[in-house]
Kinemage of the C-alpha trace (Angstrom):
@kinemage 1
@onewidth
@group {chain A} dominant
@subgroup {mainchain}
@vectorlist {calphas} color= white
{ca unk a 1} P 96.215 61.849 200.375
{ca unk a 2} L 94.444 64.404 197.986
{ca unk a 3} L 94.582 67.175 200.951
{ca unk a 4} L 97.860 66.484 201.705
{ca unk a 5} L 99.424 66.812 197.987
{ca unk a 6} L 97.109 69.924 198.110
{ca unk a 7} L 98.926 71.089 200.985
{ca unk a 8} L 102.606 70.472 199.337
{ca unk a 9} L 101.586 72.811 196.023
{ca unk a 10} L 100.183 75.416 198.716
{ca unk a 11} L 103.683 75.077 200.004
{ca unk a 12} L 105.290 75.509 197.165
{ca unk a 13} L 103.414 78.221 195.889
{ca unk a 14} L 104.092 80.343 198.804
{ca unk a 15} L 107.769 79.211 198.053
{ca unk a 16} L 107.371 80.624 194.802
{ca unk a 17} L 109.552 77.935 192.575
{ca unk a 18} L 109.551 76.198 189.641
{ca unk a 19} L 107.795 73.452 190.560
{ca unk a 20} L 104.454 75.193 191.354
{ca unk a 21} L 104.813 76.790 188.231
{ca unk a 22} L 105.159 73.042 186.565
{ca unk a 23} L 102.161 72.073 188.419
{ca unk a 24} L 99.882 74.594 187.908
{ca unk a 25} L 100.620 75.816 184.478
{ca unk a 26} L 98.119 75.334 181.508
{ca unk a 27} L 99.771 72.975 178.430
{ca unk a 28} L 98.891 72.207 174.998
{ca unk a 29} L 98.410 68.954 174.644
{ca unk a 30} L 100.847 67.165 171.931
{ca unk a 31} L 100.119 64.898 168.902
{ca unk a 32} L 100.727 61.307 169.902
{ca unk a 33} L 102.667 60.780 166.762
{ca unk a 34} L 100.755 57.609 166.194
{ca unk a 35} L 100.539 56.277 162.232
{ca unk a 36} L 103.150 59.313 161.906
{ca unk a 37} L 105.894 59.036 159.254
{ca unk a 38} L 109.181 61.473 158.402
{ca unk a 39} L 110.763 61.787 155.241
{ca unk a 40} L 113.727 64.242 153.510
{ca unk a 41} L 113.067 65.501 150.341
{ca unk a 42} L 116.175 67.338 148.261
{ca unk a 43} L 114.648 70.746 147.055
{ca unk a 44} L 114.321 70.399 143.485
{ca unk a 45} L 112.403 72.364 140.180
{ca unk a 46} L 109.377 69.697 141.014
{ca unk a 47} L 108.878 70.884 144.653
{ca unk a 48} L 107.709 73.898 143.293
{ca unk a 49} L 105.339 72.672 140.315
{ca unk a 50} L 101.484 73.091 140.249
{ca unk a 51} L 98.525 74.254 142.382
{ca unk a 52} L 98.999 73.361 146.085
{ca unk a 53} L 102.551 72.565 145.046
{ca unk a 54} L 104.837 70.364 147.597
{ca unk a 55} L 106.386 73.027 148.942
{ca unk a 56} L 102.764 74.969 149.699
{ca unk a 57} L 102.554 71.562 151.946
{ca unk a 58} L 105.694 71.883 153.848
{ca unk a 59} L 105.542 75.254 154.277
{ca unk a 60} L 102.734 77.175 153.475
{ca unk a 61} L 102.132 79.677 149.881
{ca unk a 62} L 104.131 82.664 150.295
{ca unk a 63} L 107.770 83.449 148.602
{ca unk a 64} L 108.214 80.273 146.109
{ca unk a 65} L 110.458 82.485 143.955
{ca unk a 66} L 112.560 84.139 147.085
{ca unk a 67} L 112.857 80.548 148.635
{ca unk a 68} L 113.531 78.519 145.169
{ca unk a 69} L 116.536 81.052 143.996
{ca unk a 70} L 117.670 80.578 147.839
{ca unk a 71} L 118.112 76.887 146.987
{ca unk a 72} L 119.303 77.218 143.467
{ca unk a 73} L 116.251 76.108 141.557
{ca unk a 74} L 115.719 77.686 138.465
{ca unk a 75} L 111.822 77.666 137.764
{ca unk a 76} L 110.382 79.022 134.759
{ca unk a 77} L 108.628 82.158 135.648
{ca unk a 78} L 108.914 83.097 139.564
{ca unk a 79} L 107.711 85.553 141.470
{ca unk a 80} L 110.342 87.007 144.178
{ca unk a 81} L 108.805 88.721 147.005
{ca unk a 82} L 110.580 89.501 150.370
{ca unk a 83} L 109.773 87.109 153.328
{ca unk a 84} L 107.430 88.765 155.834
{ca unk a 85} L 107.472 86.187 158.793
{ca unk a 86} L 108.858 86.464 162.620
{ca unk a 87} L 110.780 85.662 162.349
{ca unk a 88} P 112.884 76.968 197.513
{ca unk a 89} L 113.709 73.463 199.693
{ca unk a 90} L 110.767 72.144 202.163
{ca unk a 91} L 111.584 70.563 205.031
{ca unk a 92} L 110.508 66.816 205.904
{ca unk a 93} L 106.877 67.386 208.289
{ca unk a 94} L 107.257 63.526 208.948
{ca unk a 95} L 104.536 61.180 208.723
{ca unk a 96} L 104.422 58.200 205.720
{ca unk a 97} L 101.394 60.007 204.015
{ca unk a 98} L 103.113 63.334 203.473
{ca unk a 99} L 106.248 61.752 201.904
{ca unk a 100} L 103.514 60.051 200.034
{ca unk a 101} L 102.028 63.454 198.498
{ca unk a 102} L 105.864 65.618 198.181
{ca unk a 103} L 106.749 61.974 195.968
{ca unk a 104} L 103.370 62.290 193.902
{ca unk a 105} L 103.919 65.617 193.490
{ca unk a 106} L 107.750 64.668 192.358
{ca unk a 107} L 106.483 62.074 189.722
{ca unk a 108} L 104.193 64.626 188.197
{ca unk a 109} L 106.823 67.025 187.576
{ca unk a 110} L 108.755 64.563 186.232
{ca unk a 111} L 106.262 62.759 183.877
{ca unk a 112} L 105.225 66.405 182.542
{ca unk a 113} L 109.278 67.292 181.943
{ca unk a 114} L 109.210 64.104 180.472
{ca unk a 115} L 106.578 64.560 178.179
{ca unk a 116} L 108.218 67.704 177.327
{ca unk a 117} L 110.943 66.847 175.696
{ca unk a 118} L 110.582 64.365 172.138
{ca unk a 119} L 112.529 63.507 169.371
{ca unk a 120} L 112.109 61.946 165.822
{ca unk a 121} L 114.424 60.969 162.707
{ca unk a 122} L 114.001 61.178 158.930
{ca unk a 123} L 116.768 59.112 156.269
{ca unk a 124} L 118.347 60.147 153.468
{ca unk a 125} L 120.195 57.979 151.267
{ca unk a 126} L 121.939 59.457 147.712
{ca unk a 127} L 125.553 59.119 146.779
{ca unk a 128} L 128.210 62.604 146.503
{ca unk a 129} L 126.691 63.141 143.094
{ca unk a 130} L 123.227 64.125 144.239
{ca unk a 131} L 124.286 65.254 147.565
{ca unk a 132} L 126.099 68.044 146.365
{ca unk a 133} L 124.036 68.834 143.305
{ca unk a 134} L 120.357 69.288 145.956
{ca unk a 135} L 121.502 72.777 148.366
{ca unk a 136} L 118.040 72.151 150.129
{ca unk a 137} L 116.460 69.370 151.934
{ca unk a 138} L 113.405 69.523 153.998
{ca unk a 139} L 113.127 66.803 156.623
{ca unk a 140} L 109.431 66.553 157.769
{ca unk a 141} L 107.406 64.873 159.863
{ca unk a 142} L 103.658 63.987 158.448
{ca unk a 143} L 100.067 63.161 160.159
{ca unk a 144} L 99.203 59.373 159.464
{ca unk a 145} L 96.325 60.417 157.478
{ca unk a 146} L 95.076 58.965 154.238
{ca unk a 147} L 95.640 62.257 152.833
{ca unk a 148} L 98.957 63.695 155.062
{ca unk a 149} L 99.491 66.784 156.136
{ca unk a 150} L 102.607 68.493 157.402
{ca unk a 151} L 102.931 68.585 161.104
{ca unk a 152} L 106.888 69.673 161.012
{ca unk a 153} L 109.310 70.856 158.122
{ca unk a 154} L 112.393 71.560 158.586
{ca unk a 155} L 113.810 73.843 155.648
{ca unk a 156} L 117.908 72.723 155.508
{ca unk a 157} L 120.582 74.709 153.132
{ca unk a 158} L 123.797 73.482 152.619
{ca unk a 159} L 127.394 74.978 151.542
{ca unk a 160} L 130.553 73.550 150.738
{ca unk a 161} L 133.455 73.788 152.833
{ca unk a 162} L 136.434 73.285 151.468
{ca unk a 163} L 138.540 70.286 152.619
{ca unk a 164} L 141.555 70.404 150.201
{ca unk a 165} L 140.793 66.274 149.817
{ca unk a 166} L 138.248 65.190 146.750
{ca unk a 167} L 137.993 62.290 148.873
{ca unk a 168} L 136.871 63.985 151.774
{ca unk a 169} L 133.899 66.346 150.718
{ca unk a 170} L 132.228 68.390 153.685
{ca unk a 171} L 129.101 70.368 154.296
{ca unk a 172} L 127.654 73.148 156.471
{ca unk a 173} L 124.148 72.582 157.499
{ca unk a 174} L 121.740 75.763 158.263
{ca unk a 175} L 117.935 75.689 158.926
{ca unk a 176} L 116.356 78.720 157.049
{ca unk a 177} L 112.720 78.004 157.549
{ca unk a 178} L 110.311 76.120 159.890
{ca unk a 179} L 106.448 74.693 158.790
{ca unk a 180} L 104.831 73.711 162.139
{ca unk a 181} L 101.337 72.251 163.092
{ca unk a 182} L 101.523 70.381 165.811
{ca unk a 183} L 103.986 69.246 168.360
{ca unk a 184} L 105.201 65.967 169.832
{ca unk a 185} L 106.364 67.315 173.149
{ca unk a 186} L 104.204 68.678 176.031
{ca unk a 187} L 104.498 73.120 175.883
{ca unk a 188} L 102.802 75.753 177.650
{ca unk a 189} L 99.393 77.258 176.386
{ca unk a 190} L 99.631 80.759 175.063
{ca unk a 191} L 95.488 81.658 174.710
{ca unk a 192} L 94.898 78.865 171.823
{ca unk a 193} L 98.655 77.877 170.467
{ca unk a 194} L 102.157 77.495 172.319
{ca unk a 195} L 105.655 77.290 171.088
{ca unk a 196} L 108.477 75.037 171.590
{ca unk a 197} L 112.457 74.723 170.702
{ca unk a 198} L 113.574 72.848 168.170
{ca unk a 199} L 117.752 70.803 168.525
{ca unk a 200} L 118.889 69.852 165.071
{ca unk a 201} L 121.901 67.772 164.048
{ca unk a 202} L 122.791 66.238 160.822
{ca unk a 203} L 125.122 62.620 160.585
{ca unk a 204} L 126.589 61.078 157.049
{ca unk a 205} L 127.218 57.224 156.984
{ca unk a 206} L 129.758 56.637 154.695
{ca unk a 207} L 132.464 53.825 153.847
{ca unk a 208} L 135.977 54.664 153.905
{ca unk a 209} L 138.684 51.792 153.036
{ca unk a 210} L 136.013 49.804 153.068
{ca unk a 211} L 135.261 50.711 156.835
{ca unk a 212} L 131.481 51.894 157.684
{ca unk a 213} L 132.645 55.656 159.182
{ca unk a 214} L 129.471 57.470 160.843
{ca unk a 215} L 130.145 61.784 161.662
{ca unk a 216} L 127.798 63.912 163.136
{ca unk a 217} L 127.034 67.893 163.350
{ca unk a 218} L 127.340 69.699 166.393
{ca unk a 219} L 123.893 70.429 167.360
{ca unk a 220} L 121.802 73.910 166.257
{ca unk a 221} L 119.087 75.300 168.204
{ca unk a 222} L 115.834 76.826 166.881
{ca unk a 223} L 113.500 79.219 169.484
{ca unk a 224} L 109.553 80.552 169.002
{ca unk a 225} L 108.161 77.520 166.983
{ca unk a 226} L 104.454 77.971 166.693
{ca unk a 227} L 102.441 75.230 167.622
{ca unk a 228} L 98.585 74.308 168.005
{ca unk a 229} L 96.668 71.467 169.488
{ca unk a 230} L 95.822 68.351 166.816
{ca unk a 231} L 92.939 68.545 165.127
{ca unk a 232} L 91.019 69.607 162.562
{ca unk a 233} L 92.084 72.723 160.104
{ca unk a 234} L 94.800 73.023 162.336
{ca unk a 235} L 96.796 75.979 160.747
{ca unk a 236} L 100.170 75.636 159.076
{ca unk a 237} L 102.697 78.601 160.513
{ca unk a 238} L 106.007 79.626 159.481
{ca unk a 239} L 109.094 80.792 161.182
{ca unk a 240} L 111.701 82.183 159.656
{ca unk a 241} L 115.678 81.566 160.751
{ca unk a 242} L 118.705 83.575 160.470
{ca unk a 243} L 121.075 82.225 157.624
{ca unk a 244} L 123.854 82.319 159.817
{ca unk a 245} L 123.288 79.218 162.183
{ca unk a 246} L 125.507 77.114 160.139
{ca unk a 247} L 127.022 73.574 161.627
{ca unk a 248} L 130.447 72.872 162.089
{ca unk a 249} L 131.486 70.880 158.654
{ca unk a 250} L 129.929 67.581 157.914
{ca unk a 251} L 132.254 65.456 156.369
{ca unk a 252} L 132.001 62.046 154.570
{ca unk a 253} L 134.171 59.736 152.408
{ca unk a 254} L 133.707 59.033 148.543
{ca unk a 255} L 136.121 57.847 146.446
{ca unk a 256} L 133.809 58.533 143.512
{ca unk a 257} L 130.891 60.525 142.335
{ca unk a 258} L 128.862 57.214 142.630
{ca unk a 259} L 129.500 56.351 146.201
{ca unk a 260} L 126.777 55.472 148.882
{ca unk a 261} L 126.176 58.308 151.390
{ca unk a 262} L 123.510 57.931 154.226
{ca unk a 263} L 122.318 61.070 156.138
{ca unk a 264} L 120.508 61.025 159.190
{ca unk a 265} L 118.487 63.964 160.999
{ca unk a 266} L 117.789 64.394 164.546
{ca unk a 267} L 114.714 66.488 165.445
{ca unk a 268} L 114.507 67.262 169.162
{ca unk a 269} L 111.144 69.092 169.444
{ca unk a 270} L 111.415 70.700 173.734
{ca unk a 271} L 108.107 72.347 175.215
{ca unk a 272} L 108.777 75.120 177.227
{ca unk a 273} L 107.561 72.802 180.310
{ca unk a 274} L 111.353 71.177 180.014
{ca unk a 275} L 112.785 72.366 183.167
{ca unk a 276} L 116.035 73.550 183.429
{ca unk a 277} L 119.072 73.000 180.964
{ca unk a 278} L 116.600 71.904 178.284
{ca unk a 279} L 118.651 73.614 175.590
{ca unk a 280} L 121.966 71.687 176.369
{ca unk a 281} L 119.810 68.111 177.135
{ca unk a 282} L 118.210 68.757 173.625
{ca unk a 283} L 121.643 69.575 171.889
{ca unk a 284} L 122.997 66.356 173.561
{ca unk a 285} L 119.788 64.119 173.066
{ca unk a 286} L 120.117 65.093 169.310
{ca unk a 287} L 123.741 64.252 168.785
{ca unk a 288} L 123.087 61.219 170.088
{ca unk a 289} L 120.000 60.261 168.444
{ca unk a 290} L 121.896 61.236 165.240
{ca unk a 291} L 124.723 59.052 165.354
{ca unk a 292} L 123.227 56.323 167.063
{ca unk a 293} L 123.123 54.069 170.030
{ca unk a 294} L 127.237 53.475 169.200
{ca unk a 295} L 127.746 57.203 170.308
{ca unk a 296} L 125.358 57.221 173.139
{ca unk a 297} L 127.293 54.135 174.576
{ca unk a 298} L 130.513 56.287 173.982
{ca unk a 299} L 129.202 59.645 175.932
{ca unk a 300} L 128.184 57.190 178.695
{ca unk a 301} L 131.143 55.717 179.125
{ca unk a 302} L 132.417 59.537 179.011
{ca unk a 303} L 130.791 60.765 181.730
{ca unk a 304} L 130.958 57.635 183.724
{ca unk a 305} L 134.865 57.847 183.524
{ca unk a 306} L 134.549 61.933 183.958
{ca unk a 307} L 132.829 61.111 187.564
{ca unk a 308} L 135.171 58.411 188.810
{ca unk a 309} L 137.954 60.935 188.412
């Protein structure tokens, strides 16, 4: 059996496609994401305070001023400095044990493409009062450690866009700024880190007319996420993204300054071992993920009715 799935990735090689390539390449192994936990924390004068300050956790030491007058904190003496970071088909040979070793070789492909892509989500819960009043939040997911350490953060800003109906606020989403240790999917290894993708959408849960009312982002993508194997002193890194990658508006329903407002955030993290389309199955797996097993359901039934026709 072990000659004859050597024989298929020979085959393949020659062949030159992407499979071989799945086979054969060398990966960083992921966290597990076991004890993990995810939380989203508004940007706020306290993020800022003291030695090895919260945000020094999320995202490293470098810029506090620059990145606290880009969420509209006022702190009391701040330093502004200017950000500095990077931003082929065989044919059948017959016989049950070669169909054996082409499906073996199949499975692996498909448990590494698997393993590739993962996603996680962090709750919010405020009301349109202290939605609108924090411009940041930084969703992040931490190490299960006594002591925990940042493993992904997730630097959100958020505008205003005008709706004409008090009623009826909406917001633009935009990541500015990416902490990463570790990752949860499976990526290539680049000498001792790799990098991975990131698929990002935002949904509000809010109650209109007394009707529970869920709406969701379209998703945005992130590219060239540092990432290193867990462990210890792993280092934190920091990516910076282009302010321009706002969502489509967010809306929600509030008939007062007091009303209940859930958020929701999607993180798809995709290695680059993700085959092909992994950019649009991200997108799609975080959309979903962000509104829930309701939506999923929906885009099922979508597709399912898309096909028959």
């Amino acid at each position: 059996m072990r000659n004859q799935l050597l024989i298929v990735i020979s085959l393949l090689a020659l062949g030159g496609c992407q499979s071989i390539k799945i086979l054969t390449t060398s990966t960083l192994e992921p966290a597990t994401g076991d004890g993990e936990k995810t939380q989203v924390i508004p940007i706020a004068k306290s993020t800022f305070e003291g030695t090895g300050s919260q945000w020094e956790q999320l995202f490293g030491a470098t810029n506090q001023g620059q990145w606290a007058k880009r969420c509209n904190v006022l702190l009391d003496a701040q330093t502004e400095e200017v950000p500095q970071l990077a931003a082929a088909a065989l044919t059948a040979a017959g016989g049950v044990v070669w169909n054996l070793a082409v499906d073996a070789a199949n499975s692996k492909i498909d448990e590494i493409q698997e393993r590739s892509v993962k996603s996680w989500t962090a709750t919010w819960s405020g009301n349109k009062n202290s939605i609108q009043r924090a411009q940041c939040f930084a969703v992040v997911r931490l190490s299960g450690d006594k002591v925990p350490l940042t493993q992904m953060a997730i630097l959100f800003h958020t505008k205003v866009a005008i709706t004409g109906k008090p009623e009826a606020p909406a917001l633009q989403w935009a990541p500015l700024l990416v902490g990463s240790r570790t990752s949860l999917a499976l990526t290539r290894k680049e000498g001792t880190e790799g990098t991975i993708g990131l698929s990002l959408s935002v949904a509000a849960k809010s109650f209109k007319d007394g009707e529970f009312t869920v709406r969701a982002t379209d998703p945005v993508s992130v590219s060239g996420i540092t990432v290193s194997s867990p462990g210890e002193n792993v280092p934190l890194n920091s990516k910076l993204v282009g302010d321009d990658q706002y969502s489509d508006p967010l809306q929600f329903f509030s008939k007062d300054d007091n009303s209940s407002i859930y958020l929701k955030f999607a993180v798809v993290e995709s290695g680059s071992m993700a085959g092909l389309n992994t950019k649009a199955k991200s997108e799609l797996k975080a959309w979903t993920d962000a509104m829930g097993p309701v939506a999923l359901d929906a885009w099922k039934k979508k597709l399912d009715k898309e096909a028959g026709n």
